[in-house]
N, C-alpha and C positions, 0 to 999 in steps of 0.2 A: 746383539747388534748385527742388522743385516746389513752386504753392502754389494751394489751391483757397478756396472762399467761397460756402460753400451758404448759403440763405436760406429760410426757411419761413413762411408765413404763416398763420394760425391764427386760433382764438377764443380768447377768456382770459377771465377773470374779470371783467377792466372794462372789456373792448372786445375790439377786434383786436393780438393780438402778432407781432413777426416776430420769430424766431430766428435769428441766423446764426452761421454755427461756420466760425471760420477755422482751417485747416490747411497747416502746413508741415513739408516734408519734404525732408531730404536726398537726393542724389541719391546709388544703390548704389554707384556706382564713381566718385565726388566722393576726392580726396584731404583725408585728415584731417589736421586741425591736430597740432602738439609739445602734447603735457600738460607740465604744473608744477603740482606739488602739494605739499601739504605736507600729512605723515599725522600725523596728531593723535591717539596711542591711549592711552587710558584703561587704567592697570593698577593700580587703589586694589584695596582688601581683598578689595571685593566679586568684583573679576575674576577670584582666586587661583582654579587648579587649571585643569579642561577651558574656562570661558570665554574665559579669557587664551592658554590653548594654539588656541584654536580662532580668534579676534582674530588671532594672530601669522600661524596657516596662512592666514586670507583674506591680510591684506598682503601677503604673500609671494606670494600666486598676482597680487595688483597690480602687485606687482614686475616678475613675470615678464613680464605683459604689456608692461612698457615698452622702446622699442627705444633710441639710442643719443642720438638728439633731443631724446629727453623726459626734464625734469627733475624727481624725486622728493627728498623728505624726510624728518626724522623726526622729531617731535618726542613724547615720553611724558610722563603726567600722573598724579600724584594727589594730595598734597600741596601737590606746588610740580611746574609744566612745567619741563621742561629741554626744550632742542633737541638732541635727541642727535646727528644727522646733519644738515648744511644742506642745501638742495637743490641739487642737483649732476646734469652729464648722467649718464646711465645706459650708460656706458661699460662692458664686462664687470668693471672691478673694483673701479668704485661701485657697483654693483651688486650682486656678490658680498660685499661691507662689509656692504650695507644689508640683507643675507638673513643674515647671521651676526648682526647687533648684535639683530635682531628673534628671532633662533633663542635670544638668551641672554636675555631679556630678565623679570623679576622681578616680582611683586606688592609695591605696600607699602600704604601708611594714607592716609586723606582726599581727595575728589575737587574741588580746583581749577578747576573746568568753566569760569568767566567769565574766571580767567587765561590757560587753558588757551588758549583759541579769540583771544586779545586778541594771545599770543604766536605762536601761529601762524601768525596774519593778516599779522602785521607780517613776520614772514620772509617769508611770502611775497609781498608786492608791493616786499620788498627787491630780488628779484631778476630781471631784463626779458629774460624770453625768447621773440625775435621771433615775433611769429603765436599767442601762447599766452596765457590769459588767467588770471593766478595764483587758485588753488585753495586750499581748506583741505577736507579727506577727517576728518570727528572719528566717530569710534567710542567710545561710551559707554555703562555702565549701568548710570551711577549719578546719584543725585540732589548739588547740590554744596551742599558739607560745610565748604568751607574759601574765604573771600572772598566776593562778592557772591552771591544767592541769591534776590533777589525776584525777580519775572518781569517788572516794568518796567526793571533794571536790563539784563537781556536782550535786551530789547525794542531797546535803547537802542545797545548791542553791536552789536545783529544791522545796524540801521540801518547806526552807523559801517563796519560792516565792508565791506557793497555800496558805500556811498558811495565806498571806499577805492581800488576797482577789483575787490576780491577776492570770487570765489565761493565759500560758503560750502555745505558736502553734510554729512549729518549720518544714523548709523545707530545708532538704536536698542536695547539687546539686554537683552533680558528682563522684571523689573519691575517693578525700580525707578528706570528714568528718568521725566524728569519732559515728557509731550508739550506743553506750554506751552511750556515753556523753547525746544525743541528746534524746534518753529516758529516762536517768535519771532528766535530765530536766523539761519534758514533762507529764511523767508518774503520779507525783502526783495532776497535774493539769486532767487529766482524757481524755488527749486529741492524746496523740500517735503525731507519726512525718511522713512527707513523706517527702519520696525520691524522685528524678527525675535523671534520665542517663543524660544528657545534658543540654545546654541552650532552646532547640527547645524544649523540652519537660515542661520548666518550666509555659511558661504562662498558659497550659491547667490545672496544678495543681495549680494554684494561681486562677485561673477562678473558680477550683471548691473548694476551700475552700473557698476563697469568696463569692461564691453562699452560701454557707453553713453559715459564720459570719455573714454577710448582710439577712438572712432570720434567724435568732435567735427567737424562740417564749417564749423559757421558759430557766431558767439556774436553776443552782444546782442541777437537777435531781437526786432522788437518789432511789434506790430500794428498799425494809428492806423483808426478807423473815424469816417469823415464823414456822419452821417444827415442826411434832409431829409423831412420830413412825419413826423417821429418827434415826441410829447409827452414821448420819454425814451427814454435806452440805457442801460444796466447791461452792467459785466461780471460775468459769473455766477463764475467760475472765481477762485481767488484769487492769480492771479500779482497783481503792484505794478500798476495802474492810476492812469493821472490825466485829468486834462481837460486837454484844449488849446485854447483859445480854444472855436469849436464843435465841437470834435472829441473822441474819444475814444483813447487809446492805452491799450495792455497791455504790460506787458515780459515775454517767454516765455525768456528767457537764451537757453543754445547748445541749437541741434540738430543729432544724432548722426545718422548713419545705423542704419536701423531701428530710429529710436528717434524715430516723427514729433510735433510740440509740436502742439497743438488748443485753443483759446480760444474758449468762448461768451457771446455776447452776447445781452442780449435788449431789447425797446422797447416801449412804449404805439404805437398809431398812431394821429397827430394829427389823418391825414387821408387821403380814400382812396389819393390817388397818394404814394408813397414811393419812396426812392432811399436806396441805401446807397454812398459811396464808401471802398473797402478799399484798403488799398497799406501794407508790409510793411519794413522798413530791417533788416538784418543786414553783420555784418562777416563778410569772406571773405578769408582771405591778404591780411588789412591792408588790405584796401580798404572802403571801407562803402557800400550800396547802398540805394537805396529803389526801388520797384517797385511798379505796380497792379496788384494781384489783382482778374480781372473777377470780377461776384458771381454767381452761378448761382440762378435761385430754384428751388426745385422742390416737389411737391407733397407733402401733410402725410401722405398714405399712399401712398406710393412708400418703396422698400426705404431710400434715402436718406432722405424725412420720417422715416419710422420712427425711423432712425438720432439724426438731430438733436436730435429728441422725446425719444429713450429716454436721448441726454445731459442732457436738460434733466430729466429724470423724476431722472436720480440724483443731481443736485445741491439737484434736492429733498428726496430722499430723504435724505443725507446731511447737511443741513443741519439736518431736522427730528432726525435721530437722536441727533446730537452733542447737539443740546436735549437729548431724553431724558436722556441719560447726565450731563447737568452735572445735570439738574434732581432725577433721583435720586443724585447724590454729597451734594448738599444737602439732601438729604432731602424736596423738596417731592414727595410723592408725586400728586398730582394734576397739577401742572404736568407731569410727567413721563409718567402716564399723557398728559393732550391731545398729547404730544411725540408719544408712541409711536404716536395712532392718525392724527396727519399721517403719521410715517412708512410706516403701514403702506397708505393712501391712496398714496404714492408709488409703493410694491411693487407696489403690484396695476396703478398705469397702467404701469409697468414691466415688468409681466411680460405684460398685454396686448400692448405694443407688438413684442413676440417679434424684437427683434434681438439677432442671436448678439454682436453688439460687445458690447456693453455685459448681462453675464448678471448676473438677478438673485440667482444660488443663495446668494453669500457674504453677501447683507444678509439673506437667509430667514435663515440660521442665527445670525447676527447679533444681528438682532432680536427670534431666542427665546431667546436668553442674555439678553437684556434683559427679554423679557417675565416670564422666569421668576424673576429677581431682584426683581423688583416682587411678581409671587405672595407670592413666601416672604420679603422684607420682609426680606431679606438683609445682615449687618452690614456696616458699611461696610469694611471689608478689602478682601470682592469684588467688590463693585461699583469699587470705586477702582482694580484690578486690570486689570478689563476695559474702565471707562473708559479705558483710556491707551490697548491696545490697538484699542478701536472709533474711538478720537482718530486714532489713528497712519495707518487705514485712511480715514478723512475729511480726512485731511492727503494723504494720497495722489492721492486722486481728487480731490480741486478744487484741488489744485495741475496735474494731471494730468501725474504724470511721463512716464509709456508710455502709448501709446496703441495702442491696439486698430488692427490694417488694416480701413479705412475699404471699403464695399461700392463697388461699380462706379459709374460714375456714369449716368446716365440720363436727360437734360436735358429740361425741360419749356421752359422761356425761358432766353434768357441776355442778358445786359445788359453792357455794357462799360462 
Protein backbone atom coordinates (compact mmCIF):
# COMPACT_ATOMS: atom_id res chain seq x y z
CA UNK A 1 0.00 0.00 0.00
CA UNK A 2 1.58 3.21 -1.08
CA UNK A 3 0.53 6.54 0.24
CA UNK A 4 1.64 10.13 -0.52
CA UNK A 5 0.56 13.79 1.13
CA UNK A 6 1.37 16.67 -0.97
CA UNK A 7 0.75 20.18 0.55
CA UNK A 8 0.57 23.46 -1.19
CA UNK A 9 0.63 26.69 -0.06
CA UNK A 10 -0.92 29.54 -1.73
CA UNK A 11 -3.00 32.88 -1.72
CA UNK A 12 -6.72 32.86 -1.51
CA UNK A 13 -9.29 35.14 -1.18
CA UNK A 14 -8.94 35.90 2.58
CA UNK A 15 -5.44 34.99 3.22
CA UNK A 16 -3.13 32.24 2.93
CA UNK A 17 -4.54 28.59 1.93
CA UNK A 18 -2.92 25.22 2.11
CA UNK A 19 -4.01 22.43 -0.04
CA UNK A 20 -3.29 19.06 0.47
CA UNK A 21 -4.35 15.85 -1.34
CA UNK A 22 -3.83 12.71 0.17
CA UNK A 23 -3.35 9.64 -2.05
CA UNK A 24 -3.50 6.06 -1.75
CA UNK A 25 -2.75 3.33 -3.77
CA UNK A 26 -2.56 -0.19 -4.05
CA UNK A 27 0.19 -1.95 -4.46
CA UNK A 28 0.32 -3.81 -8.45
CA UNK A 29 1.22 -7.16 -7.37
CA UNK A 30 -0.88 -6.89 -3.66
CA UNK A 31 -3.04 -9.99 -3.59
CA UNK A 32 -6.84 -9.07 -3.94
CA UNK A 33 -9.46 -9.62 -1.55
CA UNK A 34 -12.89 -12.73 -2.29
CA UNK A 35 -15.91 -10.29 -3.72
CA UNK A 36 -19.56 -10.92 -2.33
CA UNK A 37 -22.01 -9.36 -4.08
CA UNK A 38 -25.19 -9.08 -4.60
CA UNK A 39 -26.55 -8.06 -8.28
CA UNK A 40 -29.42 -6.00 -8.06
CA UNK A 41 -31.06 -5.60 -11.81
CA UNK A 42 -33.73 -3.72 -12.78
CA UNK A 43 -36.14 -5.21 -15.43
CA UNK A 44 -39.59 -2.87 -15.21
CA UNK A 45 -41.22 -1.85 -18.77
CA UNK A 46 -38.76 0.62 -19.18
CA UNK A 47 -35.80 -2.06 -19.63
CA UNK A 48 -37.87 -4.28 -22.27
CA UNK A 49 -35.87 -4.99 -25.47
CA UNK A 50 -31.81 -3.94 -26.21
CA UNK A 51 -31.58 -2.34 -22.58
CA UNK A 52 -32.35 -5.43 -20.53
CA UNK A 53 -30.41 -7.60 -23.22
CA UNK A 54 -27.50 -5.28 -22.90
CA UNK A 55 -27.93 -5.10 -18.54
CA UNK A 56 -27.86 -9.15 -18.64
CA UNK A 57 -24.41 -9.11 -21.22
CA UNK A 58 -22.69 -6.66 -18.61
CA UNK A 59 -23.58 -9.23 -15.62
CA UNK A 60 -22.62 -11.97 -17.27
CA UNK A 61 -19.23 -10.53 -18.25
CA UNK A 62 -19.31 -9.87 -13.93
CA UNK A 63 -19.90 -13.30 -13.72
CA UNK A 64 -17.23 -14.27 -15.68
CA UNK A 65 -14.80 -12.35 -13.96
CA UNK A 66 -15.41 -14.11 -10.59
CA UNK A 67 -13.15 -17.13 -9.64
CA UNK A 68 -14.18 -19.81 -7.21
CA UNK A 69 -13.73 -17.59 -3.83
CA UNK A 70 -15.92 -15.15 -4.67
CA UNK A 71 -19.34 -15.09 -3.81
CA UNK A 72 -22.14 -13.66 -6.27
CA UNK A 73 -25.99 -13.15 -6.32
CA UNK A 74 -29.12 -12.27 -7.95
CA UNK A 75 -31.51 -10.58 -6.97
CA UNK A 76 -34.38 -8.88 -10.06
CA UNK A 77 -36.70 -6.02 -9.58
CA UNK A 78 -39.71 -4.14 -10.79
CA UNK A 79 -42.69 -4.42 -9.05
CA UNK A 80 -41.85 -6.52 -6.35
CA UNK A 81 -37.64 -7.72 -5.72
CA UNK A 82 -37.40 -11.39 -5.71
CA UNK A 83 -34.02 -12.82 -4.83
CA UNK A 84 -33.71 -15.00 -7.62
CA UNK A 85 -30.19 -16.74 -6.72
CA UNK A 86 -28.56 -16.30 -3.17
CA UNK A 87 -25.09 -15.59 -2.99
CA UNK A 88 -23.11 -18.56 -3.27
CA UNK A 89 -19.30 -19.52 -4.23
CA UNK A 90 -18.73 -19.33 -7.79
CA UNK A 91 -17.91 -22.78 -8.30
CA UNK A 92 -18.21 -23.87 -12.13
CA UNK A 93 -21.80 -24.73 -11.58
CA UNK A 94 -23.01 -21.87 -9.68
CA UNK A 95 -21.77 -20.16 -11.92
CA UNK A 96 -23.11 -21.76 -15.01
CA UNK A 97 -26.97 -21.37 -12.98
CA UNK A 98 -26.16 -17.72 -12.64
CA UNK A 99 -25.27 -17.13 -16.65
CA UNK A 100 -28.41 -19.22 -17.71
CA UNK A 101 -31.12 -17.75 -15.05
CA UNK A 102 -29.64 -14.15 -16.21
CA UNK A 103 -29.68 -15.39 -20.16
CA UNK A 104 -33.74 -16.11 -19.57
CA UNK A 105 -34.46 -13.43 -17.72
CA UNK A 106 -37.85 -11.09 -18.67
CA UNK A 107 -39.20 -7.54 -18.55
CA UNK A 108 -42.36 -6.77 -16.47
CA UNK A 109 -44.22 -3.51 -14.92
CA UNK A 110 -43.31 -0.93 -12.00
CA UNK A 111 -39.82 -0.19 -10.50
CA UNK A 112 -39.55 -1.11 -6.74
CA UNK A 113 -36.15 0.84 -6.26
CA UNK A 114 -36.33 1.49 -2.26
CA UNK A 115 -37.42 -2.28 -1.77
CA UNK A 116 -35.31 -3.27 -4.11
CA UNK A 117 -31.89 -2.01 -2.61
CA UNK A 118 -33.51 -2.71 1.33
CA UNK A 119 -33.73 -6.40 -0.10
CA UNK A 120 -30.67 -6.79 -1.31
CA UNK A 121 -28.73 -5.31 1.53
CA UNK A 122 -30.16 -7.55 3.74
CA UNK A 123 -28.99 -10.80 1.71
CA UNK A 124 -26.17 -9.50 1.63
CA UNK A 125 -24.64 -8.85 5.00
CA UNK A 126 -26.70 -12.23 5.56
CA UNK A 127 -23.93 -13.98 4.39
CA UNK A 128 -19.89 -13.79 6.10
CA UNK A 129 -17.34 -14.40 3.70
CA UNK A 130 -13.86 -14.20 5.40
CA UNK A 131 -11.64 -11.09 4.08
CA UNK A 132 -14.85 -9.75 1.90
CA UNK A 133 -16.87 -6.96 2.62
CA UNK A 134 -20.61 -7.55 1.53
CA UNK A 135 -21.75 -5.52 -1.70
CA UNK A 136 -24.90 -4.50 -3.44
CA UNK A 137 -24.05 -4.00 -7.60
CA UNK A 138 -27.91 -2.17 -8.44
CA UNK A 139 -28.29 -1.30 -12.06
CA UNK A 140 -31.19 0.92 -12.91
CA UNK A 141 -33.12 3.26 -15.29
CA UNK A 142 -35.83 3.92 -13.81
CA UNK A 143 -37.40 6.49 -11.73
CA UNK A 144 -39.42 4.34 -8.52
CA UNK A 145 -43.01 3.85 -9.33
CA UNK A 146 -43.98 1.52 -6.77
CA UNK A 147 -43.27 2.19 -2.64
CA UNK A 148 -41.17 4.94 -1.17
CA UNK A 149 -40.08 7.67 -3.68
CA UNK A 150 -39.13 11.01 -1.83
CA UNK A 151 -35.39 11.57 -1.73
CA UNK A 152 -35.36 11.93 2.03
CA UNK A 153 -36.66 8.57 2.38
CA UNK A 154 -33.44 7.47 0.42
CA UNK A 155 -31.46 9.51 1.93
CA UNK A 156 -32.37 7.54 5.03
CA UNK A 157 -31.85 3.96 3.05
CA UNK A 158 -28.66 4.86 1.79
CA UNK A 159 -27.51 5.77 5.72
CA UNK A 160 -28.96 2.38 7.15
CA UNK A 161 -27.40 0.58 4.60
CA UNK A 162 -23.29 1.77 5.15
CA UNK A 163 -24.30 1.66 8.82
CA UNK A 164 -25.22 -2.14 8.19
CA UNK A 165 -21.49 -3.04 6.94
CA UNK A 166 -22.74 -3.10 3.39
CA UNK A 167 -21.28 -1.25 0.31
CA UNK A 168 -23.55 0.10 -1.77
CA UNK A 169 -22.40 0.85 -6.05
CA UNK A 170 -25.04 2.07 -8.09
CA UNK A 171 -25.27 2.41 -12.38
CA UNK A 172 -27.15 4.61 -13.91
CA UNK A 173 -28.58 3.85 -17.63
CA UNK A 174 -30.19 6.38 -19.73
CA UNK A 175 -32.90 9.02 -18.72
CA UNK A 176 -34.96 8.41 -16.63
CA UNK A 177 -33.14 7.64 -13.45
CA UNK A 178 -33.37 9.98 -10.95
CA UNK A 179 -29.37 11.22 -9.87
CA UNK A 180 -30.63 12.47 -6.18
CA UNK A 181 -31.96 9.20 -5.41
CA UNK A 182 -28.90 7.35 -6.65
CA UNK A 183 -26.46 9.55 -4.61
CA UNK A 184 -28.26 9.63 -1.77
CA UNK A 185 -27.98 5.96 -1.80
CA UNK A 186 -24.56 5.67 -2.64
CA UNK A 187 -23.00 8.62 -0.94
CA UNK A 188 -22.72 7.25 2.50
CA UNK A 189 -21.13 4.18 1.34
CA UNK A 190 -18.22 6.46 -0.04
CA UNK A 191 -18.71 5.13 -3.45
CA UNK A 192 -20.40 7.72 -5.91
CA UNK A 193 -22.77 6.25 -9.11
CA UNK A 194 -22.11 6.21 -12.70
CA UNK A 195 -23.96 7.07 -15.42
CA UNK A 196 -24.10 5.57 -19.00
CA UNK A 197 -26.05 7.43 -22.13
CA UNK A 198 -27.16 4.08 -23.58
CA UNK A 199 -27.25 0.38 -23.64
CA UNK A 200 -23.85 0.41 -26.02
CA UNK A 201 -22.20 2.19 -23.40
CA UNK A 202 -23.00 0.07 -20.53
CA UNK A 203 -20.80 -3.04 -20.61
CA UNK A 204 -17.52 -0.70 -20.82
CA UNK A 205 -18.82 0.72 -17.46
CA UNK A 206 -19.51 -2.52 -15.93
CA UNK A 207 -16.07 -3.76 -17.26
CA UNK A 208 -14.53 -0.97 -15.41
CA UNK A 209 -16.02 -1.25 -12.23
CA UNK A 210 -15.51 -4.62 -12.14
CA UNK A 211 -11.86 -4.24 -12.85
CA UNK A 212 -12.03 -2.11 -9.90
CA UNK A 213 -14.44 -4.69 -7.27
CA UNK A 214 -12.48 -7.85 -8.54
CA UNK A 215 -8.91 -6.11 -7.91
CA UNK A 216 -10.12 -4.82 -4.12
CA UNK A 217 -6.68 -4.86 -1.94
CA UNK A 218 -7.70 -3.08 1.18
CA UNK A 219 -11.48 -1.60 2.36
CA UNK A 220 -12.40 0.94 4.93
CA UNK A 221 -9.72 3.31 3.89
CA UNK A 222 -9.94 6.28 5.74
CA UNK A 223 -7.89 9.55 6.09
CA UNK A 224 -7.59 11.51 9.62
CA UNK A 225 -5.86 14.98 9.08
CA UNK A 226 -4.33 16.79 12.32
CA UNK A 227 -3.74 20.55 11.59
CA UNK A 228 -2.02 23.23 13.77
CA UNK A 229 -1.78 26.97 12.76
CA UNK A 230 -4.81 26.22 10.62
CA UNK A 231 -8.17 28.83 11.29
CA UNK A 232 -10.00 25.72 9.42
CA UNK A 233 -9.88 22.49 7.25
CA UNK A 234 -12.64 21.43 4.91
CA UNK A 235 -12.85 18.50 2.94
CA UNK A 236 -13.42 19.51 -0.47
CA UNK A 237 -14.34 16.00 -2.03
CA UNK A 238 -17.56 14.46 -0.93
CA UNK A 239 -16.67 11.07 0.50
CA UNK A 240 -18.46 10.82 4.46
CA UNK A 241 -16.29 13.14 6.60
CA UNK A 242 -16.58 13.96 10.40
CA UNK A 243 -14.52 15.73 13.08
CA UNK A 244 -12.76 14.04 15.62
CA UNK A 245 -11.94 15.90 18.67
CA UNK A 246 -9.23 18.37 16.67
CA UNK A 247 -8.92 16.38 14.00
CA UNK A 248 -10.39 15.69 10.63
CA UNK A 249 -11.24 12.24 8.99
CA UNK A 250 -12.53 11.14 5.39
CA UNK A 251 -13.82 7.76 4.81
CA UNK A 252 -12.48 6.67 1.07
CA UNK A 253 -14.10 2.83 1.25
CA UNK A 254 -11.74 0.11 -0.71
CA UNK A 255 -8.81 0.59 -2.80
CA UNK A 256 -8.36 -1.52 -5.96
CA UNK A 257 -5.38 -1.81 -7.69
CA UNK A 258 -4.98 0.71 -10.52
CA UNK A 259 -7.67 2.14 -9.16
CA UNK A 260 -5.81 4.79 -6.58
CA UNK A 261 -8.52 6.81 -3.90
CA UNK A 262 -7.40 10.84 -3.57
CA UNK A 263 -8.91 13.24 -1.07
CA UNK A 264 -8.66 17.08 -0.76
CA UNK A 265 -8.41 19.06 1.87
CA UNK A 266 -8.22 22.68 2.21
CA UNK A 267 -7.59 25.36 5.24
CA UNK A 268 -7.47 29.13 6.23
CA UNK A 269 -4.01 29.84 7.75
CA UNK A 270 -4.08 31.06 11.21
CA UNK A 271 -0.68 31.63 11.40
CA UNK A 272 2.56 31.84 9.52
CA UNK A 273 4.07 28.42 10.84
CA UNK A 274 1.64 25.44 10.13
CA UNK A 275 1.81 21.77 10.46
CA UNK A 276 -0.21 19.15 9.06
CA UNK A 277 -0.38 15.58 10.71
CA UNK A 278 -1.65 12.68 8.06
CA UNK A 279 -1.96 8.94 8.94
CA UNK A 280 -4.32 6.62 7.08
CA UNK A 281 -6.20 3.25 8.86
CA UNK A 282 -7.37 0.52 6.15
CA UNK A 283 -8.24 -3.20 6.61
CA UNK A 284 -5.97 -5.75 4.88
CA UNK A 285 -6.60 -9.73 5.19
CA UNK A 286 -8.63 -8.85 8.34
CA UNK A 287 -6.25 -7.11 9.97
CA UNK A 288 -6.69 -3.21 10.32
CA UNK A 289 -3.76 -0.68 10.31
CA UNK A 290 -3.18 2.79 10.85
CA UNK A 291 -0.02 4.53 9.42
CA UNK A 292 1.65 8.06 9.11
CA UNK A 293 1.83 9.41 5.82
CA UNK A 294 4.86 12.02 5.87
CA UNK A 295 3.42 15.27 4.21
CA UNK A 296 5.48 16.62 1.23
CA UNK A 297 5.02 20.44 0.75
CA UNK A 298 5.75 21.52 -2.67
CA UNK A 299 5.64 24.46 -4.71
CA UNK A 300 2.25 26.12 -6.19
CA UNK A 301 4.11 25.93 -9.82
CA UNK A 302 5.81 22.70 -9.99
CA UNK A 303 4.21 19.97 -12.25
CA UNK A 304 2.85 18.59 -8.77
CA UNK A 305 1.39 22.32 -7.60
CA UNK A 306 -0.01 22.39 -10.81
CA UNK A 307 -1.58 19.21 -10.32
CA UNK A 308 -3.12 19.83 -6.77
CA UNK A 309 -4.48 23.27 -8.03
CA UNK A 310 -5.97 21.89 -11.14
CA UNK A 311 -8.00 19.35 -8.41
CA UNK A 312 -9.04 22.07 -6.45
CA UNK A 313 -9.97 24.27 -9.82
CA UNK A 314 -12.44 21.23 -10.71
CA UNK A 315 -14.13 21.03 -7.55
CA UNK A 316 -14.85 24.30 -8.18
CA UNK A 317 -15.73 24.14 -11.26
CA UNK A 318 -18.09 21.35 -10.51
CA UNK A 319 -19.66 22.58 -7.77
CA UNK A 320 -20.36 25.91 -9.32
CA UNK A 321 -21.91 23.93 -12.40
CA UNK A 322 -24.37 21.53 -10.57
CA UNK A 323 -25.56 25.29 -9.26
CA UNK A 324 -26.16 26.13 -12.70
CA UNK A 325 -28.05 23.17 -13.64
CA UNK A 326 -30.54 23.02 -10.31
CA UNK A 327 -30.73 26.85 -10.84
CA UNK A 328 -32.11 26.57 -14.34
CA UNK A 329 -34.35 23.25 -13.78
CA UNK A 330 -35.99 26.00 -11.45
CA UNK A 331 -36.16 28.33 -13.69
CA UNK A 332 -34.31 31.07 -11.85
CA UNK A 333 -32.65 32.17 -14.88
CA UNK A 334 -30.25 34.76 -13.35
CA UNK A 335 -29.19 32.65 -10.53
CA UNK A 336 -28.07 30.20 -13.14
CA UNK A 337 -26.54 32.67 -15.47
CA UNK A 338 -24.05 33.93 -11.96
CA UNK A 339 -23.69 29.85 -11.64
CA UNK A 340 -22.47 29.58 -15.11
CA UNK A 341 -20.01 32.55 -15.13
CA UNK A 342 -18.19 31.06 -11.57
CA UNK A 343 -18.16 28.01 -13.54
CA UNK A 344 -16.75 29.42 -16.37
CA UNK A 345 -13.95 31.41 -14.05
CA UNK A 346 -13.07 27.78 -12.88
CA UNK A 347 -12.44 26.70 -16.65
CA UNK A 348 -10.32 29.20 -17.57
CA UNK A 349 -7.96 28.65 -14.03
CA UNK A 350 -8.19 25.18 -15.19
CA UNK A 351 -7.22 25.33 -18.43
CA UNK A 352 -4.41 27.68 -17.48
CA UNK A 353 -3.04 25.48 -15.03
CA UNK A 354 -2.31 22.84 -18.12
CA UNK A 355 -2.21 19.53 -16.29
CA UNK A 356 -2.79 16.56 -18.52
CA UNK A 357 -4.44 14.72 -14.98
CA UNK A 358 -7.12 16.58 -14.64
CA UNK A 359 -8.23 17.77 -18.78
CA UNK A 360 -10.51 20.37 -19.09
CA UNK A 361 -12.22 19.37 -22.53
CA UNK A 362 -15.53 17.46 -21.04
CA UNK A 363 -16.61 20.51 -18.72
CA UNK A 364 -15.87 22.88 -22.25
CA UNK A 365 -18.51 20.86 -23.86
CA UNK A 366 -20.43 20.75 -20.93
CA UNK A 367 -20.78 23.90 -20.21
CA UNK A 368 -22.04 25.00 -23.71
CA UNK A 369 -24.86 22.55 -23.56
CA UNK A 370 -25.58 24.57 -20.66
CA UNK A 371 -24.81 27.77 -22.00
CA UNK A 372 -27.02 27.14 -25.01
CA UNK A 373 -30.01 25.97 -22.90
CA UNK A 374 -30.01 29.26 -21.31
CA UNK A 375 -29.80 31.14 -24.84
CA UNK A 376 -32.92 29.55 -26.21
CA UNK A 377 -34.70 29.45 -22.87
CA UNK A 378 -35.27 25.74 -23.36
CA UNK A 379 -38.42 23.74 -22.04
CA UNK A 380 -37.92 22.08 -19.21
CA UNK A 381 -37.77 18.42 -20.72
CA UNK A 382 -34.17 19.25 -21.70
CA UNK A 383 -32.66 20.86 -19.38
CA UNK A 384 -34.02 18.20 -16.79
CA UNK A 385 -32.40 15.65 -19.33
CA UNK A 386 -29.09 16.93 -19.08
CA UNK A 387 -29.25 17.93 -15.64
CA UNK A 388 -29.11 14.22 -14.44
CA UNK A 389 -26.41 13.72 -16.82
CA UNK A 390 -24.12 16.84 -15.83
CA UNK A 391 -25.26 15.58 -11.86
CA UNK A 392 -24.04 12.07 -12.63
CA UNK A 393 -20.53 13.46 -14.00
CA UNK A 394 -20.36 15.87 -10.63
CA UNK A 395 -21.23 12.85 -8.58
CA UNK A 396 -18.17 11.28 -10.27
CA UNK A 397 -15.61 13.68 -9.70
CA UNK A 398 -16.01 14.83 -5.96
CA UNK A 399 -16.74 11.44 -4.98
CA UNK A 400 -13.46 10.80 -7.06
CA UNK A 401 -13.96 7.22 -8.13
CA UNK A 402 -10.70 6.81 -10.62
CA UNK A 403 -8.14 8.75 -10.41
CA UNK A 404 -5.86 9.88 -12.96
CA UNK A 405 -1.70 8.55 -12.40
CA UNK A 406 -0.57 11.27 -10.38
CA UNK A 407 2.91 13.20 -12.15
CA UNK A 408 6.46 12.20 -10.57
CA UNK A 409 7.25 13.67 -7.60
CA UNK A 410 9.81 16.43 -7.05
CA UNK A 411 10.29 17.39 -3.61
CA UNK A 412 10.90 20.93 -2.58
CA UNK A 413 10.78 20.17 1.73
CA UNK A 414 9.50 17.35 3.33
CA UNK A 415 8.37 17.00 6.97
CA UNK A 416 7.84 13.90 8.87
Amino acid sequence: MNQTAWAVERDAEHGREVLLLVTLEADADAPRTPVAINLALDRSASMRGVPLLAAIQAAQALVERASPRDYLGLLTFDAEPEQVLPMRAMEPGAKAQLLKVLSRLEAGEGTALHEAVERASEAARRVLVPGARPQVLMLTDGEPSVGPSQLPDFKRLGARVAESGVMLHALGLGRHYLPDILEALTSPSGTGFVHVDDPEGLPMAVGQLGAELFGEVVSDARVHVLPSGFADLRCRHRYPARVEGDAMSASLGAVSQAFPRRVLFSGLLGSAEWNLGVSASYTENGDTRRITVPVTRILPDSDQGRYVRAVSAELELVAAEAAAWKALGRRHQESAERALESADMALYRLARLGAPEVPPQRHVERLADLRRLMERRANQQHPALLMRRAHSEVSRITMSRVGPAAPALVPWKTED
